[in-house]
C-alpha positions in Angstrom: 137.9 182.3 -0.9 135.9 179.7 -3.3 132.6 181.5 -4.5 130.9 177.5 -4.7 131.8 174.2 -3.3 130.4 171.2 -4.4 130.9 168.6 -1.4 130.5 164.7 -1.2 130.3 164.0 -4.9 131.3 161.6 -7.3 133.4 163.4 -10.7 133.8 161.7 -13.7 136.9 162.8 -16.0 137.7 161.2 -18.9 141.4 160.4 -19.7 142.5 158.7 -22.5 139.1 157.9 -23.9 138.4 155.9 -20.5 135.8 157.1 -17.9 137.5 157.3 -14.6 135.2 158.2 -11.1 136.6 160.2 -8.3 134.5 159.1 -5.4 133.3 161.4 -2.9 135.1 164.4 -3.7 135.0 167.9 -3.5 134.7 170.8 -6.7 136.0 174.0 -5.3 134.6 177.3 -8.1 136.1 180.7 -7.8 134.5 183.2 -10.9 134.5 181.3 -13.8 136.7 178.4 -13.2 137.3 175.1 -11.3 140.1 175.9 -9.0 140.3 172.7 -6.8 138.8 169.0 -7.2 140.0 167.1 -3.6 138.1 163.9 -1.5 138.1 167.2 1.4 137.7 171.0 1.3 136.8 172.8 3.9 133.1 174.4 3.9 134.8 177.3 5.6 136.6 178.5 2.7 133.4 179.1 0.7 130.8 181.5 0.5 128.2 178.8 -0.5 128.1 175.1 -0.4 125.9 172.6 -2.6 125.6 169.1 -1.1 126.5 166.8 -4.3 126.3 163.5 -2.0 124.4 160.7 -4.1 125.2 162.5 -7.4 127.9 162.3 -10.5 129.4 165.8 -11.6 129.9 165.9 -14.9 131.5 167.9 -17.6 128.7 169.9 -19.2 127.8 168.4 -22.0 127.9 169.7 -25.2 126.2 170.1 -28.4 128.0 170.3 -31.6 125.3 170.9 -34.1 121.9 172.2 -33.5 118.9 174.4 -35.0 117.4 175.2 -31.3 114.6 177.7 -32.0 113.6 174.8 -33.9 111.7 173.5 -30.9 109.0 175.5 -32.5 108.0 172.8 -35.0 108.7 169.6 -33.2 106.4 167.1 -34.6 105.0 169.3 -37.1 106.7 166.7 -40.3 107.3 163.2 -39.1 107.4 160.0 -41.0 108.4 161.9 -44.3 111.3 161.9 -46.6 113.8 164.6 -46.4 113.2 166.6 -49.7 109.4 166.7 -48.6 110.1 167.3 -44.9 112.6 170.5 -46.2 110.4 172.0 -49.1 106.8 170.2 -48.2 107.4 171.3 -44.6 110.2 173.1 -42.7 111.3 175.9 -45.4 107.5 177.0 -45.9 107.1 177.3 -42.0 110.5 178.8 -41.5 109.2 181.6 -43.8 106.7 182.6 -41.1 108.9 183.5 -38.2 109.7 186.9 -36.8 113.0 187.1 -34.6 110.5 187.4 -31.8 109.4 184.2 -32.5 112.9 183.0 -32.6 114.0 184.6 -29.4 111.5 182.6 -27.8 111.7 179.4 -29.7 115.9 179.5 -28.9 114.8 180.3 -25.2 112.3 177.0 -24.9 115.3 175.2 -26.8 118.3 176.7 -24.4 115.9 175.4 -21.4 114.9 171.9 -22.5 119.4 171.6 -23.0 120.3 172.8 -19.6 117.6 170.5 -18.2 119.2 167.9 -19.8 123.0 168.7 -18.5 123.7 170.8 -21.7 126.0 173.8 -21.1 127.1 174.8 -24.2 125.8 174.2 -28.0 127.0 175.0 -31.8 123.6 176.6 -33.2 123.1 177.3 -36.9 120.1 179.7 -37.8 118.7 182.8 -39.1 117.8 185.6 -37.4 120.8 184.9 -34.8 121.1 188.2 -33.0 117.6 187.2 -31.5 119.3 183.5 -30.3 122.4 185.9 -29.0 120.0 187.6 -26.6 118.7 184.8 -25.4 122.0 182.6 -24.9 123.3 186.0 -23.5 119.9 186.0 -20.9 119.8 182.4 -20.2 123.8 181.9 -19.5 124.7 179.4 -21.6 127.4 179.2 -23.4 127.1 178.7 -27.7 129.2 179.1 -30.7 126.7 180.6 -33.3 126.4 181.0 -37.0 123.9 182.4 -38.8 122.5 180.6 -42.2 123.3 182.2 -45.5 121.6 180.6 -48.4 122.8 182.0 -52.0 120.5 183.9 -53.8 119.7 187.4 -54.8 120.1 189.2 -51.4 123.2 187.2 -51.0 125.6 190.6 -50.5 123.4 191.8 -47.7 123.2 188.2 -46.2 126.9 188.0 -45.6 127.4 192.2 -44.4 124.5 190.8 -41.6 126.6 187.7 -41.0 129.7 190.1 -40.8 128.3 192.8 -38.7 126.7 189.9 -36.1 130.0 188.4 -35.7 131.6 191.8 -35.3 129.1 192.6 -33.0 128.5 189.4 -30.9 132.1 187.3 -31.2 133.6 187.4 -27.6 130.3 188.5 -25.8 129.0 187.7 -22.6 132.2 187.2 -21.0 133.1 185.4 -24.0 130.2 182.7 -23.9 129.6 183.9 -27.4 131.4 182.8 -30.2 130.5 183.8 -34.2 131.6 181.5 -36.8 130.1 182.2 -40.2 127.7 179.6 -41.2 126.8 179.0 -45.3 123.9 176.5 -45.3 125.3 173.5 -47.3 126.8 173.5 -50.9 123.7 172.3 -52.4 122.0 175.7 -51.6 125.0 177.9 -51.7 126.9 178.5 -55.4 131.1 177.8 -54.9 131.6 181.3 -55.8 129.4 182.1 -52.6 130.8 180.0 -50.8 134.8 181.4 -51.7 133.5 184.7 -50.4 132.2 183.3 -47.2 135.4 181.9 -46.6 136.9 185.3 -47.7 134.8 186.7 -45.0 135.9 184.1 -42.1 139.4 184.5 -43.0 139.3 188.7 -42.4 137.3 187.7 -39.2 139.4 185.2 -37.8 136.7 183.1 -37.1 135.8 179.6 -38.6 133.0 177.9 -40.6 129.4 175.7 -39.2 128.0 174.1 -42.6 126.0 171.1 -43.4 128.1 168.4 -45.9 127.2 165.4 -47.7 123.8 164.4 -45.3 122.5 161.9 -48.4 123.7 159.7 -51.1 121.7 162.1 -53.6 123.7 165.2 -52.4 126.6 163.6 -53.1 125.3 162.1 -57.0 123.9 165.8 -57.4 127.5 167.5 -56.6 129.4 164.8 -58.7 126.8 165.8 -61.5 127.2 169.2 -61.2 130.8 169.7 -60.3 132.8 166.3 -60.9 133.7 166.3 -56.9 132.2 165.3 -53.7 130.8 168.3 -51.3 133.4 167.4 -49.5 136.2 168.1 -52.5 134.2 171.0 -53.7 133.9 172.4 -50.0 137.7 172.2 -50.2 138.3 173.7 -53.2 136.4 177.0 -52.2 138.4 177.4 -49.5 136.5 177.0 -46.4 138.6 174.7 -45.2 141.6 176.8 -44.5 139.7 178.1 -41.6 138.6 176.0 -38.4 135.3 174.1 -39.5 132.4 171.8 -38.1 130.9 169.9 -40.7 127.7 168.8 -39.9 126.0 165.5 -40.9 128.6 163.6 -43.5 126.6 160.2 -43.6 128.1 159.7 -47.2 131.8 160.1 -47.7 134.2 157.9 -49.7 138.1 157.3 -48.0 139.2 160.4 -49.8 137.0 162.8 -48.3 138.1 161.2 -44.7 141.2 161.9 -45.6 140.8 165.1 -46.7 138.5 165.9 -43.5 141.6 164.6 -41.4 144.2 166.4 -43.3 142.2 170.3 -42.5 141.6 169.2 -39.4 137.5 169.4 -40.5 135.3 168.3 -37.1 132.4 166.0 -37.7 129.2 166.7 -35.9 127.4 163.7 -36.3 123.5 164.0 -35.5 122.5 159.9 -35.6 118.9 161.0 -34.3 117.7 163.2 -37.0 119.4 160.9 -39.9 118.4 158.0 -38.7 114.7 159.6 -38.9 115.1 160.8 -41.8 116.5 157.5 -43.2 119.6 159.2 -45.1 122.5 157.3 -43.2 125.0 158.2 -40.9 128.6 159.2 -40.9 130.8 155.9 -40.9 131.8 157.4 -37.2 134.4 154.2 -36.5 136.7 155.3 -39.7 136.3 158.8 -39.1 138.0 158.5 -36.0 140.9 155.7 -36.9 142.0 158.3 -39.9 142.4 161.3 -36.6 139.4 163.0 -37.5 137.2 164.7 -34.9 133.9 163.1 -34.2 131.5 165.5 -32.0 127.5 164.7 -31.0 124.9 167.2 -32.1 121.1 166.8 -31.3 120.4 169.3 -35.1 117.0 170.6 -34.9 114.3 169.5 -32.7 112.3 168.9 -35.8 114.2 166.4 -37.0 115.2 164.8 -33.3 112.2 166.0 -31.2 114.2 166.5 -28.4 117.7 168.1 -27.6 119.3 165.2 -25.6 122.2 165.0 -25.8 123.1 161.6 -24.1 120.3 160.5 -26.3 121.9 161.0 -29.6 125.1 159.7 -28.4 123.5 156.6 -27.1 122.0 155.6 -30.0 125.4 156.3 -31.8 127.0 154.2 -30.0 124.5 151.2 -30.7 124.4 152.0 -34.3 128.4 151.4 -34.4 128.2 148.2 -32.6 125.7 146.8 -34.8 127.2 148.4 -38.2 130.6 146.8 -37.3 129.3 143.9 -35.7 131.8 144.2 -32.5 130.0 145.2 -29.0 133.6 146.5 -28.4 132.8 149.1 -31.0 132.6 153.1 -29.5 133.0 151.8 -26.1 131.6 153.9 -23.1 134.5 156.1 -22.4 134.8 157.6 -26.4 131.1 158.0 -26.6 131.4 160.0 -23.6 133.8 162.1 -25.0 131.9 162.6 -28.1 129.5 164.9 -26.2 132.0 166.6 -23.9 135.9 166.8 -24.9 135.5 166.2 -28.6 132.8 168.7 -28.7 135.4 171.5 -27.4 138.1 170.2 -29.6 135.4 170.4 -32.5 134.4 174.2 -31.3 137.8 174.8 -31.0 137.4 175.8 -26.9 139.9 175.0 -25.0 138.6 174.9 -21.7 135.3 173.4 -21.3 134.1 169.7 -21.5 136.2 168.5 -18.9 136.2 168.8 -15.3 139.9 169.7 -14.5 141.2 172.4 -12.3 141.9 175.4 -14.5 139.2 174.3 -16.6 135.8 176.5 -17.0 133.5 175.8 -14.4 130.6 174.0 -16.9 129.2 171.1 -15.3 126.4 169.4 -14.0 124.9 167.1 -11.2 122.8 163.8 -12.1 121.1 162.0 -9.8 122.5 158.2 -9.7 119.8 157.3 -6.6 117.2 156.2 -9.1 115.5 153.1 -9.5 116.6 153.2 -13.5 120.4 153.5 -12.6 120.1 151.2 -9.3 122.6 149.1 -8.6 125.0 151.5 -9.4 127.8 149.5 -11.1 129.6 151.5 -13.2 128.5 155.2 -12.9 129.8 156.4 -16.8 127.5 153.0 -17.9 124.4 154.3 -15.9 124.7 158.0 -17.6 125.0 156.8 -21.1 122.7 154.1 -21.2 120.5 154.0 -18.4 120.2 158.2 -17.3 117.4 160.3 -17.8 117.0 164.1 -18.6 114.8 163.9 -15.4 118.7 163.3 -13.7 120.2 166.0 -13.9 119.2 168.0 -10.7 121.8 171.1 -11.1 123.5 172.9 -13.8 126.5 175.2 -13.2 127.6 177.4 -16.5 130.8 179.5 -16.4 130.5 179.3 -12.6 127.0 180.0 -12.1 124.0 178.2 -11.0 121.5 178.1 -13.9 119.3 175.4 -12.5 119.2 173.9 -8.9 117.4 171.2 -8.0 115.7 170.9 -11.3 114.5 174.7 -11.3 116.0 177.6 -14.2 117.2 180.1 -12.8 117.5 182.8 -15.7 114.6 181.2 -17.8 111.5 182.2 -16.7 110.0 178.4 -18.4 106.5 179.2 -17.5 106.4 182.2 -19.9 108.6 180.7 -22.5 105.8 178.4 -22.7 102.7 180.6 -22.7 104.6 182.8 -25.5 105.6 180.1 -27.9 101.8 178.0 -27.2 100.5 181.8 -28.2 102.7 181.6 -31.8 101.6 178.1 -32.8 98.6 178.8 -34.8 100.3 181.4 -37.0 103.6 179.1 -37.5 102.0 176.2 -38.7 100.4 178.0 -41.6 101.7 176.2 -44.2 102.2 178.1 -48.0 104.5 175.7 -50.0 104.8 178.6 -52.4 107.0 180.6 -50.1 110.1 178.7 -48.9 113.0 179.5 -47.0 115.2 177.8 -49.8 114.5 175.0 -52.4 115.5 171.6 -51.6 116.9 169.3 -54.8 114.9 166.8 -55.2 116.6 163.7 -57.3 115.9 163.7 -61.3 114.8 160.2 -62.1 117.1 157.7 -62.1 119.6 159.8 -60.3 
């Protein structure tokens, strides 16, 4: 007996880095998995149908690098630079919140995701037990880390970071994941950042960290150190355990290589960097040397939303024009940026693609619109024509979180009235008190 059956619709699967359509099929769901995909299951053998007719099932899609309680200061720094937007801005506000505030803040985030077809993200904050409740409330599925900066309290950051993960790391039905997440090696000292990796190694459990986002970072480090993030990274160690490096706009051949050779993922976040005007990772050459190339929104102060087609649409644009060749990321690997690549780069096995055996994480876009009309080529409409607006259902782990654009397990109209009642008090802005100290170029650096 099949707990769901998805009847009369359209599946994309990706094979080989080409989009490939199954028309008018059936998606058979027992528990937690996809246990049949066929053009005709009986509705007899389920205890509940959906009619899918008019609609393209998905994989879920899935976020590789984001900050999502950060929807509580979207908009708040825009049109900035980025050591201004981190020390005039973001680390001052940051300074205000509760885990209250970030409970509800990761909620508002979680639901703007699923709206958009998102079922599963990589999430790197503070305070994370808070975005564990709510990912645990909400049903989606996330890999989380929570920021360590070095600094005095640095000992009792990392016994918090150890006790979440040992707390939190296979929860949910394993929805949860813990990796340990050290901000970036511009705010954490190597010698912090060997004993993080210390740490991930006795956990078994991998690293989330920010690398080489600007040209400056990377003078800075070679300044400092004689090496690249990316060597110095390395060298501490954190490598030697699986790892999602986020950003990497600036990176010379040698760090590729070196990225390729630990098997290092890439979560590249072409929203927030094209923003922020700092570049973004060389995506093409990142991929011809076998490295893995995922999508991530980062924080919706940066991106202002947490789209995930979004970001990978503009990705895709920005590597036809930087290499000049509209064959450049075709549809098919963009695609897989933000679903198959992003559970290679998580390093979970079976999500992001909609196979039988595979966990039941998927959702349903609307293709009947006048924006995706005539329908041509289905993968082409989702990445450059679909909306968030689309995506009418979202099924996590085998459950319906939203049908027929309504949340199930998010009640949204509170979520709202909660963080409207917090705004006042976050925006206060004391530039004295920051989260950490951005480092700001000395002239003629």
């Amino acid at each position: 007996m099949y707990d769901l059956l998805i009847q009369r619709v359209d599946v994309l699967q990706i094979a080989n880095g080409a989009p490939v359509i199954l028309p008018q099929h059936d998606i058979a769901i027992a528990g937690q998995r996809i246990v049949a995909i066929a053009p005709a299951i009986s509705a007899g053998l389920a205890r509940e149908t959906l009619d899918g007719a008019g609609q393209l099932a998905i994989p879920g899609l899935i976020n590789s690098h984001a900050h999502i309680a950060m929807s509580l200061f979207r908009g708040v720094a825009e049109d900035v630079p980025i050591e201004e937007w981190f020390n005039g801005f973001i680390w001052p506000l940051e300074t205000n919140l509760t885990p209250e505030d970030v409970y509800w803040g990761a909620l508002l985030g979680i639901a703007e995701m699923i709206e958009a077809g998102v079922t599963c993200v990589a999430d790197h904050y503070f305070a994370a037990d808070a975005i564990a409740q709510a990912v645990q409330e909400s049903g989606m599925r996330a890999l989380l880390a929570w920021t360590l900066f070095s600094g005095a309290d640095e000992h009792d950051q990392l016994a918090r970071a150890r006790q979440f993960t040992e707390q939190w790391h296979g929860a949910a039905g394993d929805r949860i994941r813990v990796w340990m997440g050290p901000h970036a090696p511009y705010t954490c000292t190597p010698s912090f950042l060997r004993r993080v990796g210390q740490t991930a190694r006795e956990l078994g459990v991998g690293i989330h960290i920010h690398l080489a986002e600007t040209a400056g970072q990377v003078a800075q480090s070679m300044a400092a150190h004689g090496q690249s993030p990316v060597q110095l990274v390395r060298d501490t160690g954190l490598f030697e355990v699986p790892a999602i490096a986020a950003h990497v706009a600036h990176v010379a051949p040698e760090d590729i290589a070196t990225l390729a050779a630990h098997g290092v993922a890439v979560a590249v976040t072409p929203k927030t960097e094209m923003k922020l005007g700092i570049g973004v990772a060389p995506v093409t050459a990142m991929r011809a040397a076998g490295v893995t190339v995922a999508i991530g929104s980062d924080g919706a102060a940066s991106n202002n939303t947490y789209d995930v087609l979004e970001s990978a649409r503009l990705l895709a644009l920005l590597e036809k024009l930087r290499n000049s060749d509209a064959r450049a990321l075709p549809i098919g690997a963009t695609l897989e940026l933000a679903t198959t690549a992003g559970a290679r780069a998580l390093r979970w096995d079976d999500i992001g693609v909609l196979q039988v055996g595979a966990r039941a994480d998927l959702a349903l876009v609307h293709c009947a619109t006048a924006h995706t009309q005539p329908l041509h080529d289905p993968a082409a409409a989702l990445l450059y024509s679909s909306q968030p607006a689309d995506v009418s259902t979202v099924i996590i782990d085998g459950r319906i979180v939203m049908r027929d654009r309504v949340l199930l397990t998010i009640d949204k109209s509170r979520v709202l009235r909660e963080v409207t009642a917090r705004i006042e008090r976050l925006t206060q802005r004391q530039t004295e008190q920051r989260m950490a100290v951005y480092p700001e170029l000395a002239a003629g650096e």
